[in-house]
C-alpha positions as CSV (number, residue, x, y, z in Angstrom):
1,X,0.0,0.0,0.0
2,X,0.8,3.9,-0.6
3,X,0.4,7.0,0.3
4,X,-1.7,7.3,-2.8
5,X,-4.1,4.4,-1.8
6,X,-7.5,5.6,-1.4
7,X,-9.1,6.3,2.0
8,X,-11.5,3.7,3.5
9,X,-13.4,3.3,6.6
10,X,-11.9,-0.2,8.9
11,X,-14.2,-2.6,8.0
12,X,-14.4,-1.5,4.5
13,X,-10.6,-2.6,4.1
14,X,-10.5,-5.5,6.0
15,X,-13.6,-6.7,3.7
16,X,-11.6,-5.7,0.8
17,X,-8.3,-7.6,2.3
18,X,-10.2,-10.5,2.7
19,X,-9.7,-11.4,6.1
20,X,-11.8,-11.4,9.7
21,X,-12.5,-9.2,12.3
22,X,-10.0,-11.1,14.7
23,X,-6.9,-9.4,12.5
24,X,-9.0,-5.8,12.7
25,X,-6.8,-4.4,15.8
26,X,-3.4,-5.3,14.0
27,X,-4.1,-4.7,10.6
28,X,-5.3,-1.1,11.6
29,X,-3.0,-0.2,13.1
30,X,0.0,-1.4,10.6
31,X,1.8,2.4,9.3
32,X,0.8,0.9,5.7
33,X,-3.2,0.4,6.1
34,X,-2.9,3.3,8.8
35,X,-2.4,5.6,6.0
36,X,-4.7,3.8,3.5
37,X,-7.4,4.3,6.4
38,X,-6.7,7.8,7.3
39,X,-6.3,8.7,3.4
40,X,-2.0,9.5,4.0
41,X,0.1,11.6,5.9
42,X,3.0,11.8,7.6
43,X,3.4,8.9,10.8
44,X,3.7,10.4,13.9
45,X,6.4,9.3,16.6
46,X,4.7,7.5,19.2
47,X,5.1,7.6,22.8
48,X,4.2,5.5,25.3
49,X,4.6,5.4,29.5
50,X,4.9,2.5,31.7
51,X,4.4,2.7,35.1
52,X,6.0,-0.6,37.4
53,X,4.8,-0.8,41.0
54,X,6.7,-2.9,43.6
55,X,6.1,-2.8,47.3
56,X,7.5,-2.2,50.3
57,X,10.5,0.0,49.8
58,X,14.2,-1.1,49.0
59,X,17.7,-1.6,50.9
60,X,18.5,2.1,50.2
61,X,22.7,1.4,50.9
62,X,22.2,-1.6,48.3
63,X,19.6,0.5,45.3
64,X,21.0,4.1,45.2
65,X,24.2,4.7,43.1
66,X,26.9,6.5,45.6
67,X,27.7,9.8,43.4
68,X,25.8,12.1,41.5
69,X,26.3,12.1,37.5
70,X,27.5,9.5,35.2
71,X,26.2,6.2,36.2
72,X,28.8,3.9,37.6
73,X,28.7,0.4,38.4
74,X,24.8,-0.5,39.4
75,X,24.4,-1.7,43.3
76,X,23.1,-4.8,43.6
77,X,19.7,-4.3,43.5
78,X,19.7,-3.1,40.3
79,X,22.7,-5.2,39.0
80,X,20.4,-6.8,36.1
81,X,19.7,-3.6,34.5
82,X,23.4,-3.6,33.6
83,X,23.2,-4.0,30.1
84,X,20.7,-1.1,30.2
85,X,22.6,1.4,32.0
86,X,22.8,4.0,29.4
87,X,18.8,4.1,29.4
88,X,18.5,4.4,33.2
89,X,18.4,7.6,35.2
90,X,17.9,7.5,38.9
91,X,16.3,10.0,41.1
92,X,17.2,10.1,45.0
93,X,15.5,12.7,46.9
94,X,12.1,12.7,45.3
95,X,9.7,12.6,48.2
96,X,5.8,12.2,48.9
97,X,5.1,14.9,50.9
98,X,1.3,14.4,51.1
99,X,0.1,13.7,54.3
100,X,-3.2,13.2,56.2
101,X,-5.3,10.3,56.8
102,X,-4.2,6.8,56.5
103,X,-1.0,5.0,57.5
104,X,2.4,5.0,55.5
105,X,1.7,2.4,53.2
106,X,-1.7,3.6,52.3
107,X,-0.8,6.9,51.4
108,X,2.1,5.3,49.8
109,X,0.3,3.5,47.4
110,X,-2.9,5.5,47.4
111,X,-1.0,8.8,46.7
112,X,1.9,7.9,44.7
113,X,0.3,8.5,41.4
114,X,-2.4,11.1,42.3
115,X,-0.4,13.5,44.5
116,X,-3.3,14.5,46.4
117,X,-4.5,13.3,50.3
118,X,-7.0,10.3,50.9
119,X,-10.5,10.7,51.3
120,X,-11.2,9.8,55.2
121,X,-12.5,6.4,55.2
122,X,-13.3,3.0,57.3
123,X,-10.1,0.9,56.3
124,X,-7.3,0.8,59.0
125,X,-3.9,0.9,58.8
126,X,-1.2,0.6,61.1
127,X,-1.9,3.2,64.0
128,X,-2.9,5.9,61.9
129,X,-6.3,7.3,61.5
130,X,-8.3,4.8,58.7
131,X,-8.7,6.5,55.2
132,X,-10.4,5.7,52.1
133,X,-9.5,6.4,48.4
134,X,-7.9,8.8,46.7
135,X,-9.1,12.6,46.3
136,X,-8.2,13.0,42.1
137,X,-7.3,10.7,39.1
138,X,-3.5,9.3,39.1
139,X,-1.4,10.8,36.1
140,X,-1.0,7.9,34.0
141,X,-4.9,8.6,33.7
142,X,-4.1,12.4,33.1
143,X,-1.4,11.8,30.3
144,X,-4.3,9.0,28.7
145,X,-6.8,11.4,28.7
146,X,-4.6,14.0,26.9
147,X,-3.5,11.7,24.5
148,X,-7.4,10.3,23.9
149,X,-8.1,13.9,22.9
150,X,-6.3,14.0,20.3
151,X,-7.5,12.0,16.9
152,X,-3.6,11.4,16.8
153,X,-2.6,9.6,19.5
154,X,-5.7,8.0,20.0
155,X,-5.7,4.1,20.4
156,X,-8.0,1.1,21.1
157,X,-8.0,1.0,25.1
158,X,-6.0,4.0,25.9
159,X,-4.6,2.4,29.3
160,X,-4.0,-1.0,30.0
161,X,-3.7,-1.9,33.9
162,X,-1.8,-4.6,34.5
163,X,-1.1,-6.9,37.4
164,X,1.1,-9.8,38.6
165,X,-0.8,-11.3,41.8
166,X,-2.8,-8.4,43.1
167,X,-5.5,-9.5,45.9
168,X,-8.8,-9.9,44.9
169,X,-9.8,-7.5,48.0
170,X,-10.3,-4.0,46.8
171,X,-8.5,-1.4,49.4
172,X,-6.2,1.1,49.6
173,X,-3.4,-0.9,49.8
174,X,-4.6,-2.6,46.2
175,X,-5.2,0.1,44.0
176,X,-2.8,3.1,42.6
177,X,-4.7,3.6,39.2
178,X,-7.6,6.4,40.0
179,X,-10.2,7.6,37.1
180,X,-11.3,10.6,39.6
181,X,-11.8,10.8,43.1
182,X,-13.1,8.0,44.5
183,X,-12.7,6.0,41.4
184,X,-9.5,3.5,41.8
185,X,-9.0,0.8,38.5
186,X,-8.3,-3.1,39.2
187,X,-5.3,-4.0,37.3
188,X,-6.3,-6.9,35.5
189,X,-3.8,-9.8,37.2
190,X,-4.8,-13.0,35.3
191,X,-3.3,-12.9,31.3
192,X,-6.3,-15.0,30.0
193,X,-8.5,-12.4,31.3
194,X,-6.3,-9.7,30.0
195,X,-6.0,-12.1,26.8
196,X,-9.3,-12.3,26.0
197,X,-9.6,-7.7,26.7
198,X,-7.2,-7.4,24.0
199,X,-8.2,-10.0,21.7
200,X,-11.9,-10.3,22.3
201,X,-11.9,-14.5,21.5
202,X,-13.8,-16.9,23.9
203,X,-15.3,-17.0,27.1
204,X,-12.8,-19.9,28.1
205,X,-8.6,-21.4,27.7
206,X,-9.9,-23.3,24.7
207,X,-11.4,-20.5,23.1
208,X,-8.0,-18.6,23.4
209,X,-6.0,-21.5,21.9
210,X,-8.3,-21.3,19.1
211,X,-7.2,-18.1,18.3
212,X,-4.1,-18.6,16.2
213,X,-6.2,-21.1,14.0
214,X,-7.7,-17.6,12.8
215,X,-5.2,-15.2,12.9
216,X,-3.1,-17.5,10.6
217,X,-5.3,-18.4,8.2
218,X,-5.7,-14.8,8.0
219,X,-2.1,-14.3,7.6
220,X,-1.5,-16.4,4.6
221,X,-4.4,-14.6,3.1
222,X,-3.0,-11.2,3.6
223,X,0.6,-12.6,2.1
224,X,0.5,-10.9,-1.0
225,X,-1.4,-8.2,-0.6
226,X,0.9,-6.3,2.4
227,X,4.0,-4.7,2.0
228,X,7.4,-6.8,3.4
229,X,7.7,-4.3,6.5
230,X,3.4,-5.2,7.3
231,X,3.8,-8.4,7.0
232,X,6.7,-8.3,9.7
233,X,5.3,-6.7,11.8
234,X,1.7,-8.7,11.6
235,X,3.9,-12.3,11.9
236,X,5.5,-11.1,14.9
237,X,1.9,-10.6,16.5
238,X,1.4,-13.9,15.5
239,X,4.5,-15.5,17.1
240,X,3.4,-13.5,20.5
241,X,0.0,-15.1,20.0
242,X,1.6,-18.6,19.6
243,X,3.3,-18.4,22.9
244,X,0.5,-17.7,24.8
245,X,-1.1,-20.9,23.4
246,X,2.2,-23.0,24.5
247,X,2.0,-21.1,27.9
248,X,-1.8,-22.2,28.2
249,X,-1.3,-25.8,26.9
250,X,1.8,-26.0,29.4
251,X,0.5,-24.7,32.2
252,X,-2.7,-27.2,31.7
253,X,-0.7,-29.8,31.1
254,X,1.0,-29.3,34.5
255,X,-2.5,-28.9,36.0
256,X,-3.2,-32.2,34.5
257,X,-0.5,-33.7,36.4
258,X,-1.3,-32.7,39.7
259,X,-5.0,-33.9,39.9
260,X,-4.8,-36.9,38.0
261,X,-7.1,-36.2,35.2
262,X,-7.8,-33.8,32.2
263,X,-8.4,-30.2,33.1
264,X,-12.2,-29.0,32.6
265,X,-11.5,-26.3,30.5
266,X,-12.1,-23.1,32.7
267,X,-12.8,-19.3,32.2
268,X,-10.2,-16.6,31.9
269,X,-9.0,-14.9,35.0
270,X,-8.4,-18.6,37.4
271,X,-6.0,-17.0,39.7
272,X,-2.8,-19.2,39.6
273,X,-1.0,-19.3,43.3
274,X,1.9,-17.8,44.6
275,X,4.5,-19.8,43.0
276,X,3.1,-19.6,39.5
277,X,4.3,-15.5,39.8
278,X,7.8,-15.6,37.6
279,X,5.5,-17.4,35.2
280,X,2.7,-14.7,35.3
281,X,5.0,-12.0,35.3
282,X,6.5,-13.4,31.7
283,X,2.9,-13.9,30.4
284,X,1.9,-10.4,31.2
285,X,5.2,-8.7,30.1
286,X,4.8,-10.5,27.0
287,X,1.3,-9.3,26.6
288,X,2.0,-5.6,27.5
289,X,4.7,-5.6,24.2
290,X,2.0,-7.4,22.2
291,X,-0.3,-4.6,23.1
292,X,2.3,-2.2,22.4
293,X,3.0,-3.6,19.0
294,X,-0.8,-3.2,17.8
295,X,-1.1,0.1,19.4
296,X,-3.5,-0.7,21.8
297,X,-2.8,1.9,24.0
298,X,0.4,3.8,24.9
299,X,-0.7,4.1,28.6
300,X,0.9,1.7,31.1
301,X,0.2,0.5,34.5
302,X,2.3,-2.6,35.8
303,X,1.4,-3.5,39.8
304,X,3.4,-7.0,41.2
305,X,1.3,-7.6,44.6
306,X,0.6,-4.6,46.6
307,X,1.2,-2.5,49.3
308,X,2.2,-4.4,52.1
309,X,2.6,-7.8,49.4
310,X,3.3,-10.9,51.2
311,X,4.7,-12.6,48.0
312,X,6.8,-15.3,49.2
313,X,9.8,-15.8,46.7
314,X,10.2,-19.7,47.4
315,X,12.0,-19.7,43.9
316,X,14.7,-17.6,45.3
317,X,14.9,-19.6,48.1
318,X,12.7,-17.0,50.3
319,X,10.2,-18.4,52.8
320,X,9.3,-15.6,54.7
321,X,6.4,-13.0,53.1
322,X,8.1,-9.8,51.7
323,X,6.4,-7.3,54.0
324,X,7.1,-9.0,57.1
325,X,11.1,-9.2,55.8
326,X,10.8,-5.4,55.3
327,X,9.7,-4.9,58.6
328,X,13.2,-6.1,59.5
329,X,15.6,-3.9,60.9
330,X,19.3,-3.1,59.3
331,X,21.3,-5.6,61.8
332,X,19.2,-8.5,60.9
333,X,21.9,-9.3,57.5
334,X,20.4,-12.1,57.0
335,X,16.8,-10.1,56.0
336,X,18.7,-7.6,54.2
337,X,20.1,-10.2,52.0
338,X,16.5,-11.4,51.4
339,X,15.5,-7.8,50.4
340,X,18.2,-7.3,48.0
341,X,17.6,-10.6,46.3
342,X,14.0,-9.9,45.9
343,X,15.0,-6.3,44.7
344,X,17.7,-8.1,42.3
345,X,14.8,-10.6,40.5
346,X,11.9,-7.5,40.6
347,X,15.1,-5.8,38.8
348,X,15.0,-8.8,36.1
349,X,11.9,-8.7,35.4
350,X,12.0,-5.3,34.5
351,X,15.3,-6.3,32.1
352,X,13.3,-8.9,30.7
353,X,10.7,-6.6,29.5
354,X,14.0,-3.8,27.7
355,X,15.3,-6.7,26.2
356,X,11.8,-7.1,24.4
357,X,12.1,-3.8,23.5
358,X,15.0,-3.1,22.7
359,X,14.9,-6.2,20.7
360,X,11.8,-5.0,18.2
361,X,11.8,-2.2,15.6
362,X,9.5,0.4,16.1
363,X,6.2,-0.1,14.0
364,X,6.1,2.5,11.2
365,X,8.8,4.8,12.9
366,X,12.1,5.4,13.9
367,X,14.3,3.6,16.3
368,X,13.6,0.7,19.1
369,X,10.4,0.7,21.1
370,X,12.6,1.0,23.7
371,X,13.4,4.4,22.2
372,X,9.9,5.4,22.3
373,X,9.0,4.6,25.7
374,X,9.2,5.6,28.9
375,X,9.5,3.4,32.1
376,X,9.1,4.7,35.5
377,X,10.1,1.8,38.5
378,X,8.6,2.9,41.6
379,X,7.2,1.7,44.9
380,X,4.8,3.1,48.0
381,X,7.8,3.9,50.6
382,X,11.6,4.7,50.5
383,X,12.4,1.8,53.4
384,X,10.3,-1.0,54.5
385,X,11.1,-0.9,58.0
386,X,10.8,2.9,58.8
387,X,8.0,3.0,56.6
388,X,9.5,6.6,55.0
389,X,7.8,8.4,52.2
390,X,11.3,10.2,51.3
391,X,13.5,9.2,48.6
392,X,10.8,7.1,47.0
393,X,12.8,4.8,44.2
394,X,12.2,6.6,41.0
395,X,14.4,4.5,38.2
396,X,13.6,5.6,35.0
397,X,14.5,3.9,31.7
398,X,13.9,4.3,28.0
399,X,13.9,7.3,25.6
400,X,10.1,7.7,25.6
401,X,10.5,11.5,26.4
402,X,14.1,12.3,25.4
403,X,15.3,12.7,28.8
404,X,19.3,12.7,29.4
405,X,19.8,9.1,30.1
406,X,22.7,7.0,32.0
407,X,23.1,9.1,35.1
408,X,22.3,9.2,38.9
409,X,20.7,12.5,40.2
410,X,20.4,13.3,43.6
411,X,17.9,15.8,45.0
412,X,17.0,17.8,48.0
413,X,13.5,16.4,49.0
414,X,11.5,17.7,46.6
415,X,7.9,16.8,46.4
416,X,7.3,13.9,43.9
417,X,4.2,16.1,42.3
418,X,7.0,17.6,40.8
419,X,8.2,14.4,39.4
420,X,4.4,14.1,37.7
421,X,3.9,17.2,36.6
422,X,7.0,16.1,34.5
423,X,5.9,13.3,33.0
424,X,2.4,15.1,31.8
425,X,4.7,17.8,30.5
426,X,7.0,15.0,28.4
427,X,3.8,13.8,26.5
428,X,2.5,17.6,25.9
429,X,0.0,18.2,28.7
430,X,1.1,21.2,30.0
431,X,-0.5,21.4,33.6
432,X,0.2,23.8,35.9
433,X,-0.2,21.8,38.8
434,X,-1.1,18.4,39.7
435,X,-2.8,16.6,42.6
436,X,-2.1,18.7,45.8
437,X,-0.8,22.3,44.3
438,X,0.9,22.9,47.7
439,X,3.6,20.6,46.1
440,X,3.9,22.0,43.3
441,X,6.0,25.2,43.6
442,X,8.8,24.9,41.0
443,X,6.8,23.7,38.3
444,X,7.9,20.1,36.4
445,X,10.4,18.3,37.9
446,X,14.1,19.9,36.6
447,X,17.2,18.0,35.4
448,X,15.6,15.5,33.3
449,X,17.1,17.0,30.1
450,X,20.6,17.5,31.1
C-alpha cells in the first residue's frame, strides 16, 4: 500500500483484504493500512509510559548509586539492569510529601500516582487514622486522557492496567490507578482475562487457543497483498500469540499432572498461586509488548502484589512473606540479604521486559520501542522498616520523552508532584499543577534533560 491508496473506513478494508475481524486491531493499526485508512500523511512518533509498582521499599545502601552524575557500576539491587545502563536515570531525593489520613503504606500507594490526600474512610492501617481512596485521578490517567483527545494519539484502550498477583480484596493498599476521586481501577492480574480484553476470542482457555487457528489463516491470506515491513510486523503478533497458546497448553498440562485427570476447560481470570508468579510475570510482560506492537494503547500501569505484598519468593529460596522481611531492621543481614535478592529478580523482570524492547523495531517509525517509551520503576515507601515516604525509588528507563539518560541525580526532598507534573509535561500536557498544588511550587520536575 501507498500514500496514494484511497481512504476507506476499517471494515471497508478489511472486507476488501479478505480477512476477519480477529486481525481488525493489527491490521489497523499497521503504518501501511494506517495511512490507507486515514487517506495519508505523515506517521507520527509514538510515545508511550509504563508505570511498574513494587512494594514495600528497598535496601536504600544496596539500590541508590553512591555519586551524583554518570552512572557507575549499578548496586546490587539493580545489577540486572546492567546491560541497560545507558537508558536508566535515577532520582534520590524525590519525596511524597502528602500527608493526612491513612498509615504509610496507604498513602504510599494511594497517593503515589495522584499526588493529592485520601479521602477519610473506614479501612485501618497501622496506628494511623483509617482513610479511604484517593481525592483525584492518578497521572497515568491524566497523560491517557490527553492523548485520547487528540485523533492522533488515540488508540484502542487508551490504558492498560496490568497486574502480577494483586489480591482480589479491593483497598487502599490494592489500588494506585484512580479515574477521579473515588474511582481506583483493578489492574487486570490473570493474562487470560487480559487475553481475551485485548483480543476479544472466547469465554474460556480453549477458546483462546483457538485463536491462532484464525489469525493464521488470515495471515496467509494477507501474504501478497501487504507490504514486506506489514507483514513483519503482523507475523510477529502472530509468534506472541503462539506463545500464549504454549503457555496455556503447558501450564494445563501441568495442571493435569497434579489432579490426576484432564483439566475441565475453565474461564479466563483462574488466579494461579503464589509460586506460579515468575510465570505470570512473563505472560503479562509479554502481553503488555503485544499490546504495544498493535497500538492498543500507549498508557501503562504494571502493579506486582501490593502495598504491604506478602509474595513469598520460594523460587529464590525465600520463605518468609516480603512485608514481614521489610519490617526487619538493618542488623538482621540475613533479611537484608533477602530484600536485596528480591529487589535483584523485581530488577529482572524489569530487564526482561528492555530486552523485548529493545529487541523490536518500532512499528512504522524510527528507532527501538525502547526508544519510544518511557519506564518509570517505583514503589509506596523509600524503606520497608521505617515506613519513610522520602526518597521514593524513581528508576527511569527508555527514551520515551528524550530525557538525558545513563546518570544518577540526587535531589533535595523535593515533592514527587514535581516528578508528575514532569511526565504530563514530556507527552504535551502542560499542567500547571497536579494533585495537591501545595507541592507543586517549582513547576515540572528539573534536570531530566541535562
Amino acid at each position: 500500500m501507498t500514500h496514494s491508496s484511497p481512504a476507506y473506513n476499517r471494515r471497508e478494508l478489511m472486507a476488501r483484504l479478505g480477512v476477519g475481524a480477529a486481525l481488525l486491531p493489527f491490521v489497523t493499526n499497521l503504518p501501511g493500512v494506517s495511512r490507507a485508512v486515514d487517506g495519508g500523511g505523515a506517521v507520527q512518533r509514538k510515545r508511550r509510559l509504563v508505570v511498574i509498582f513494587t512494594p514495600n521499599g528497598i535496601v536504600p545502601k544496596d539500590f541508590w548509586p553512591d555519586a551524583e552524575g554518570p552512572l557507575d557500576k549499578l548496586k546490587a539491587c539493580l545489577d540486572p539492569l546492567t546491560p541497560f545502563k545507558d537508558q536508566l536515570l535515577t532520582l534520590h531525593g524525590v519525596c511524597d510529601k502528602v500527608r493526612g489520613d491513612g498509615d504509610a503504606h496507604m498513602r504510599g500507594m494511594g497517593c503515589l500516582l495522584t499526588g493529592v490526600e485520601l479521602f477519610p474512610g473506614n479501612v485501618q492501617g497501622g496506628s494511623d487514622t483509617p482513610a479511604g481512596w484517593a481525592k483525584g485521578h492518578s497521572i497515568d490517567q491524566e497523560i491517557k486522557n490527553h492523548l485520547q483527545g487528540n485523533a492522533a494519539t488515540r488508540t484502542r484502550f487508551g490504558s492498560l492496567e496490568f497486574g502480577v498477583m494483586v489480591p482480589e480484596r479491593a483497598d487502599t493498599w490494592t489500588r494506585m490507578v484512580y479515574t477521579g476521586a473515588n474511582k481506583p481501577v483493578a489492574p487486570v492480574d490473570s493474562p487470560y482475562q487480559m487475553f481475551n480484553k485485548l483480543y476479544g476470542q472466547g469465554k474460556d482457555r480453549a477458546a483462546v487457543v483457538s485463536v491462532l487457528d484464525g489469525v493464521a489463516k488470515d495471515l496467509k491470506t494477507l501474504t501478497n497483498k501487504l507490504g514486506t515491513e506489514d507483514r513483519r510486523l503482523l507475523e510477529e503478533h502472530a509468534e506472541l500469540v503462539r506463545e500464549m497458546e504454549k503457555e496455556i497448553k503447558d501450564q494445563q498440562a501441568q495442571e493435569g499432572k497434579k489432579v490426576g485427570h484432564p483439566v475441565p476447560q475453565l474461564e479466563p481470570g483462574v488466579r494461579v498461586d503464589n509460586d506460579q508468579m515468575p510465570k505470570l510475570s512473563k505472560m503479562q510482560m509479554d502481553l503488555m509488548v503485544a499490546s504495544m506492537l498493535a497500538d492498543f494503547a500507549r498508557v501503562f500501569t504494571f502493579q506486582y502484589t501490593n502495598s504491604v505484598g506478602m509474595a513469598r519468593m520460594r523460587w529464590l529460596g525465600i520463605t518468609e512473606g516480603h512485608h514481614e522481611l521489610s519490617h526487619e531492621p538493618d542488623s538482621n543481614t540475613t533479611a537484608m540479604d533477602k530484600l536485596v535478592k528480591i529487589n535483584n529478580w523485581f530488577s529482572g523482570q524489569i530487564a526482561y521486559l528492555l530486552k523485548r524492547l529493545k529487541d523490536t523495531p518500532e512499528p512504522g517509525g524510527p528507532g527501538t520501542m525502547l526508544d519510544n517509551t518511557q519506564i518509570v520503576w517505583t514503589n509506596e515507601l523509600g524503606k520497608g522498616s521505617s515506613h519513610t515516604l522520602d526518597d521514593i525509588p524513581f528508576v527511569l528507563m527508555g527514551g520515551g520523552l528524550d530525557w538525558k539518560m545513563g546518570r544518577a541525580l540526587k535531589y533535595k526532598k523535593v515533592p514527587h508532584n514535581r516528578l508528575l507534573m514532569a511526565l504530563a509535561h514530556g507527552f504535551g500536557d502542560e499542567v500547571k499543577t497536579f494533585g495537591n498544588a501545595s507541592y507543586c511550587s517549582g513547576g515540572p520536575l528539573t534536570g531530566l534533560k541535562g
